[in-house]
N, C-alpha and C positions, 0 to 999 in steps of 0.2 A: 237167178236170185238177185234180190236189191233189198237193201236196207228202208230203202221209204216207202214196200212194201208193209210196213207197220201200221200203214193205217187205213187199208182195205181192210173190204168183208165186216168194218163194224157198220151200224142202224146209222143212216145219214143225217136221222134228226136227231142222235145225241150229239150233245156237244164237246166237243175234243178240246180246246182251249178257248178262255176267258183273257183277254186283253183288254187294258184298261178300261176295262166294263164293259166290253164288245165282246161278247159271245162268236162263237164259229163254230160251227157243227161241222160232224167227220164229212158229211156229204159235200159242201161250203169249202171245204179245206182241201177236200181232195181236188175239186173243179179246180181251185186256185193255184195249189200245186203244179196242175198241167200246166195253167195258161205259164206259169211263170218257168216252166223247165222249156216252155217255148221262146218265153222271152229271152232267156239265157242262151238260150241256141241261136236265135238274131243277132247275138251278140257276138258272136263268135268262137261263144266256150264248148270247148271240146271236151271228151272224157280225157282222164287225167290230166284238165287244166285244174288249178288252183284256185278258190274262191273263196276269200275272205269276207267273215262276217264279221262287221265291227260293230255289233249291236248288243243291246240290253234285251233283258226277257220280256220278248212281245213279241205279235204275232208276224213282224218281218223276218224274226231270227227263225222263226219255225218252217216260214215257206224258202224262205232262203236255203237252210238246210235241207230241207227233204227234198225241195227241188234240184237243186246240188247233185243230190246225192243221186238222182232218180235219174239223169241226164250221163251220168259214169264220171264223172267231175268229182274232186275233191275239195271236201269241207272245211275250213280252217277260222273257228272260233278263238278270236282275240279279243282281251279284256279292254272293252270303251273308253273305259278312265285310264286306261295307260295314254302318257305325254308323248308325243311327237316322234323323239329319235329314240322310246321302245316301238313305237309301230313301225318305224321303216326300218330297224334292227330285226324286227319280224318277219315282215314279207320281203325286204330282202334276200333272207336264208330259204323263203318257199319257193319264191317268185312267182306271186301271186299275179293273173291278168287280170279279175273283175275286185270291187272292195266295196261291200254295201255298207253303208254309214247312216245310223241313225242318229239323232239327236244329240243322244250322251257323249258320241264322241264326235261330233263337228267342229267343235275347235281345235279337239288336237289333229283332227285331221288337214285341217286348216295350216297348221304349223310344220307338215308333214312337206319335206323338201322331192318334189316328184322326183327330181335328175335320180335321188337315190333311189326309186322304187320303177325302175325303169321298165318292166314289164308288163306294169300293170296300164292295160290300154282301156278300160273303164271303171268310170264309177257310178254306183247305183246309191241316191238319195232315198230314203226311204219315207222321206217331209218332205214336199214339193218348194224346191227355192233356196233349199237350205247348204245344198254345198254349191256352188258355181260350176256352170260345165258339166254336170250329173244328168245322168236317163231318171228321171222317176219311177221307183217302183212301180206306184198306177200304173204308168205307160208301158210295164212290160206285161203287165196282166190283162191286157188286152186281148190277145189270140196274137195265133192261132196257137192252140197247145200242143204239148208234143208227147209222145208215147213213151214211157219209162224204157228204160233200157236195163237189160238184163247182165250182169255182169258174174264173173266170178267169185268164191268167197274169198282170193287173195286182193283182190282186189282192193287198194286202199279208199278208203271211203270220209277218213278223218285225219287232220292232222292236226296235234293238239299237244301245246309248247310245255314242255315241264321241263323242273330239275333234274329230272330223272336219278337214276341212285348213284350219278358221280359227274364231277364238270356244271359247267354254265348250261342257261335253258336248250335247249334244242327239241326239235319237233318228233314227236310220237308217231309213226306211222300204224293206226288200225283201220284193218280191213272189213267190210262189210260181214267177213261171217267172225272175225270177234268181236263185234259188236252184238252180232245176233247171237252168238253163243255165251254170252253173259248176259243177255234178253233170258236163254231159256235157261240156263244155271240159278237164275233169280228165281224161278216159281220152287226148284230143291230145297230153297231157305225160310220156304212157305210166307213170302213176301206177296199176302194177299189183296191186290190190286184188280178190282176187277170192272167191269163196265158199271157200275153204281157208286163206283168212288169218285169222291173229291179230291184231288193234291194238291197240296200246296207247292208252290215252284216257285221259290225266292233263290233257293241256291241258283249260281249263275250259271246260264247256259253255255259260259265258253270254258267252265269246267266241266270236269268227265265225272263228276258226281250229277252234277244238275244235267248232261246232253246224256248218257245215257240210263241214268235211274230215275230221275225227273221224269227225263223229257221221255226218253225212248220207252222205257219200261211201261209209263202210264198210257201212251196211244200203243201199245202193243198190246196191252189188254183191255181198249176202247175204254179207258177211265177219262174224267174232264181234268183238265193241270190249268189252277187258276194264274196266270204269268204275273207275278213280284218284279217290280224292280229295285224298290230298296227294303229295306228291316226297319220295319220299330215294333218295339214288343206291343202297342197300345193297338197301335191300328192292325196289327199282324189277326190281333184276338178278335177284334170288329168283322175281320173279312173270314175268320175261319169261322166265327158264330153266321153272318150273315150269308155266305156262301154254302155252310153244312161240310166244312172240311171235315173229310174223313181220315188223310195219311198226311202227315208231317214231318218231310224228310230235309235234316236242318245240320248243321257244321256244330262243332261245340259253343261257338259263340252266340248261335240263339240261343241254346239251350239254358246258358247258363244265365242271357237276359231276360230269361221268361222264370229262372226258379228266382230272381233276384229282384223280379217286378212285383211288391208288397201289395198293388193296387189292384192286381187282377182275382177277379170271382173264381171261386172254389172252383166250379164247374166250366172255367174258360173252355176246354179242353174234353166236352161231354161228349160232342159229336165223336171225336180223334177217336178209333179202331187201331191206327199204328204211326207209331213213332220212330224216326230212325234217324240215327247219325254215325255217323264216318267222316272221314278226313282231317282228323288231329284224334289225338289223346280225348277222349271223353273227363272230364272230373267225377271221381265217385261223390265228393259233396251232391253235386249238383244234379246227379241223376234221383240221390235219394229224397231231396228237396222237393224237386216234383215229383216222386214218387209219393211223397208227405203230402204236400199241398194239395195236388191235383187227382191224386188219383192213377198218374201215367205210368208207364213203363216206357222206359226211353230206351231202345234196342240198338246197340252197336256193332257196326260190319269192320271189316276191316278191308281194303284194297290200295291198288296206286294205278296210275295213270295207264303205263304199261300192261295192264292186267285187264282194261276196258270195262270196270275197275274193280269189279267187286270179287272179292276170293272168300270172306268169310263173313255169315253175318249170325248175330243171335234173335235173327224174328221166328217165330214162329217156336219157340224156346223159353225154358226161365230163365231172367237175366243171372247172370254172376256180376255183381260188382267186379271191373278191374279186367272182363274176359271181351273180348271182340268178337264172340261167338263161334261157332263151328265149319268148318273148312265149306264149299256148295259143292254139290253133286259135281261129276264130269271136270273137276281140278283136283290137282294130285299139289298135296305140299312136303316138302321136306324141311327140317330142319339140319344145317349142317354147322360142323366144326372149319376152323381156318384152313382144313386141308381136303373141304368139301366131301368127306366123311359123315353119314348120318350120327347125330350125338345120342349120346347113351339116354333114356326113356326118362324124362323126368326135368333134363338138363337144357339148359338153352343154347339157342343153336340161331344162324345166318335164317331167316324164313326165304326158301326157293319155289318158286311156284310154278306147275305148268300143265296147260289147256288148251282148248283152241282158242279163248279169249285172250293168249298171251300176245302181243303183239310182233309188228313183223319187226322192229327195228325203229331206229332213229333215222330221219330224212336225211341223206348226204353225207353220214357218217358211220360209215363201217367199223369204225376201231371201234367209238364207245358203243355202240352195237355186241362190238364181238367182247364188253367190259360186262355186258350183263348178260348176254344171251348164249348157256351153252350149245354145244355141237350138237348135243340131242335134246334143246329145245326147253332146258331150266330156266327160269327167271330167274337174276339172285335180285332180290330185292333192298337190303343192306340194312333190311331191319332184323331185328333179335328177339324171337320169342320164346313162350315156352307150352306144352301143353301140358294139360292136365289129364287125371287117369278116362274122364269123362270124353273127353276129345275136343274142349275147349282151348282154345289160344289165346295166347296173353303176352301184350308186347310188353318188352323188359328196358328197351334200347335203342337205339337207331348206332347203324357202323359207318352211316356217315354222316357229314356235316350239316343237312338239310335243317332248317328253319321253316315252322310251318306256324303261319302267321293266323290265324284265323280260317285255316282249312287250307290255306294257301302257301304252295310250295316255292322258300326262296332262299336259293343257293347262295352263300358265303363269295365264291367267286364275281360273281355277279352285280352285287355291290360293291363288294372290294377292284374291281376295275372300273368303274364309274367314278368311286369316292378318287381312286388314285390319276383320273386325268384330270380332278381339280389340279391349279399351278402351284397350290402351297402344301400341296400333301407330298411327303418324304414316302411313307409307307403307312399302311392301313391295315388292319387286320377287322374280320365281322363277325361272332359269333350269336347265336341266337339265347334269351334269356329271359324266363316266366314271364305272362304276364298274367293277373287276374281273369280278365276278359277276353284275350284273345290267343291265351294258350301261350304264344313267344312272340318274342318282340324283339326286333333287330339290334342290337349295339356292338358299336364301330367305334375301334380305339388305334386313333392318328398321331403319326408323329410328323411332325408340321415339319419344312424344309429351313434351314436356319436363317433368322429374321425374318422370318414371316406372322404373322399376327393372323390366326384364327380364329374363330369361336363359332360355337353347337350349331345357331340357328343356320350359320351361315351357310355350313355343310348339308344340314338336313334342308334346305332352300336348292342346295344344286342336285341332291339326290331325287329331289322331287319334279325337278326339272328333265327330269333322264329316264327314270323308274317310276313303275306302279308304286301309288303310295303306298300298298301294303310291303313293301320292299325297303324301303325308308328307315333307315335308323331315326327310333324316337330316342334317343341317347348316345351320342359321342363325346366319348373320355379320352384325353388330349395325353398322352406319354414321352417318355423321353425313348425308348426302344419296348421291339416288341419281342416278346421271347421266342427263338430258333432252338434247333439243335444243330448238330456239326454240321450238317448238310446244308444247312441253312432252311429247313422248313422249316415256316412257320407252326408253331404250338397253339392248337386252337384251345385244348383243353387247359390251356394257362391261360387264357383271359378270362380274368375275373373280374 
């Protein structure tokens, strides 16, 4: 079995992805595939080498991965717009040999210090000329191609950086069959995608909403994914009427730019058959909005990175305002109490999940491994739900710190180590806090070292020097101490 077996056996002249208006059909994709699992074998990658792609959604990121993944080689989707010292903070921890780079991120790879990424012995351009010292993609699509290689389902096949449910980012390790097993868990949620559909694919690929419900989901049932690389609600509606989008699967923050766009026709949204979103809190305003406006039913899942991702969704369902839908076939969930006891019928409880989609562990670290994964194979996940008598779920809470920026996971730690090797920060505390638009939004409250002279812009300048923008506090509030208890931990729930 292989994970990039997903896109055999469909009709050669459908077409599988749409890139910047270039068309490529499954028959077109798959030849290309080859040549490139060959080129990558010239290269010297081996199964379980590591292969980062530093790309936006287009059709590099697609052959990259599947070719990847086809050759017994591991996948590793990083965000383009991250600055310099997160990408060699990155592939340092995987230790990555090849780095494909296209466009979006040539500059910061530009600024990227090689001594620190010392394993990685090439790189592959995906624009001819545009990093220095780069193979061209063209030139590894050449031939000769090479045979897919069959691997087992433990087999890791992704690795893919989150907060995960305690600590700084560290890498996800999923194996080609939780990948495929959250491939075939998705048709139980009657998540009807089939070879005459359109999707829309903005959410980004080097997330595990956009690489395996996007991406994977839609060439696993021979559907076309038209590749997005940015959002604006005006032209989003231009490409979904002109293309005949049929699934639109979007984070809260489209959603809520699309019920808040006064400009858009009744009917934007006539072709759409299914809507969905996951990865933050949905707003009930905003689902009923378009619900009002349009016509739509905006259907909510629930998942996390660890889970490859999806564990509950409401398609194929009436919505409930405020519910993330119903558990999927083949995952078992529990809710438990602080002493990992299932809670009384009604009451909210830790949500624990566990499948074969759950994942095997984090890369290189056993302990936070053994923080979420029990002996007999529980996810704790650190969120709080509750069900209803129907067998709806509905999150209450999160039990940890996690800040979810606009679908994106970004841990408190994380920032607070970056803010604190600025030379005038004393201590820093980061907690996440509403925002209209993007669900939460980061703020970081400093207390400067004495005679020192700082201010907002100047912090939120270095953190964007260091960190994905979405990581970024847009607001630091300058204090004289930050609240502890005897231990001296910090009190996150005090910063207001």
């Amino acid at each position: 079995m292989n994970l990039a077996h997903i896109i055999d056996d469909h009709d050669p002249d459908r077409v599988a992805i749409i890139s910047r208006g270039r068309p490529t059909t499954y028959g077109a994709l798959r030849e290309q595939v080859a040549l490139l699992r060959g080129g990558l074998t010239g290269l010297g990658v081996q199964r379980g080498d590591r292969v980062v792609l530093l790309c936006g959604n287009g059709r590099a990121f697609v052959l990259g991965y599947l070719a990847t993944l086809g050759i017994g080689a591991i996948a590793v989707p990083l965000n383009p717009a991250s600055p310099a010292p997160e990408i060699e903070r990155e592939i340092s921890k995987i230790g990555a040999v090849v780095v494909v780079v296209d466009p979006a991120a040539v500059a910061a790879w530009r600024g990227v210090d090689r001594a620190a990424v010392p394993t990685v012995t090439t790189v592959v351009a995906t624009e001819p000329g545009t990093v220095e010292g780069a193979v061209d993609l063209d030139a590894l699509l050449t031939g000769p191609a090479a045979e897919l290689v069959e691997v087992e389902p433990d087999t890791v096949a992704a690795l893919m950086f989150t907060s995960g449910t305690a600590g700084s980012p560290r890498a996800a390790m999923l194996s080609h069959g939780n990948l495929l097993a959250n491939l075939e868990q998705g048709r139980s949620a009657n998540v009807q995608i089939d070879t005459d559909d359109v999707v829309y694919g903005v959410l980004p690929l080097f997330h595990i909403f956009g690489l395996n419900v996007v991406l994977g989901l839609s060439l696993a049932r021979g559907a076309c994914v038209v590749l997005v690389q940015r959002f604006d609600p005006s032209t989003a509606l231009d490409t979904i009427r002109e293309r005949g989008v049929t699934v639109v699967p979007g984070a809260p923050p489209l959603w809520l730019a699309f019920s808040h766009f006064d400009e858009a026709p009744a009917d934007s949204f006539a072709t759409v058959k299914l809507a969905l979103t996951g990865a933050a809190r949905m707003p009930e305003e905003a689902m009923k909005r378009i619900k009002e406006r349009f016509g739509l039913d905006v259907h909510e899942g629930y998942g996390l990175t660890e889970a490859s991702p999806v564990v509950t969704s409401s398609a194929g369902m009436p919505v409930k305002f405020g519910s993330v839908g119903k558990v999927l076939d083949g995952i078992e969930v529990r809710l438990v109490d602080e002493s990992g006891d299932d809670v009384v019928a009604g009451d909210a409880g830790e949500i624990w999940v566990k499948g074969p989609n759950v994942f095997l562990g984090y890369h290189d670290d056993p302990e936070q491994t053994a923080r979420v994964l029990t002996s007999d194979g529980w996810l704790r996940t650190g969120d709080i739900g509750t069900v209803d008598d129907e067998g709806y779920l509905y999150l209450v809470d999160r039990a940890k710190d996690l800040i979810i920026v606009s679908g994106f996971n970004v841990y408190p730690a994380e920032v607070e180590e970056v803010l604190g090797q600025h030379p005038g920060v004393a201590e820093v505390g980061v907690v996440g806090v509403p925002h209209p638009h993007h669900g939460e939004a980061v703020k970081a409250f400093v207390v400067a070292k004495p005679g020192t002279h700082l201010d907002e812009d100047q912090l939120i300048d270095w953190c964007t020097d260091h960190l994905a923008r979405y990581k970024c506090p847009t607001k630091v509030l300058f204090v004289d101490e930050l609240p502890r208890n005897v231990s001296g931990k910090l009190l996150r729930r005090s910063l207001v």
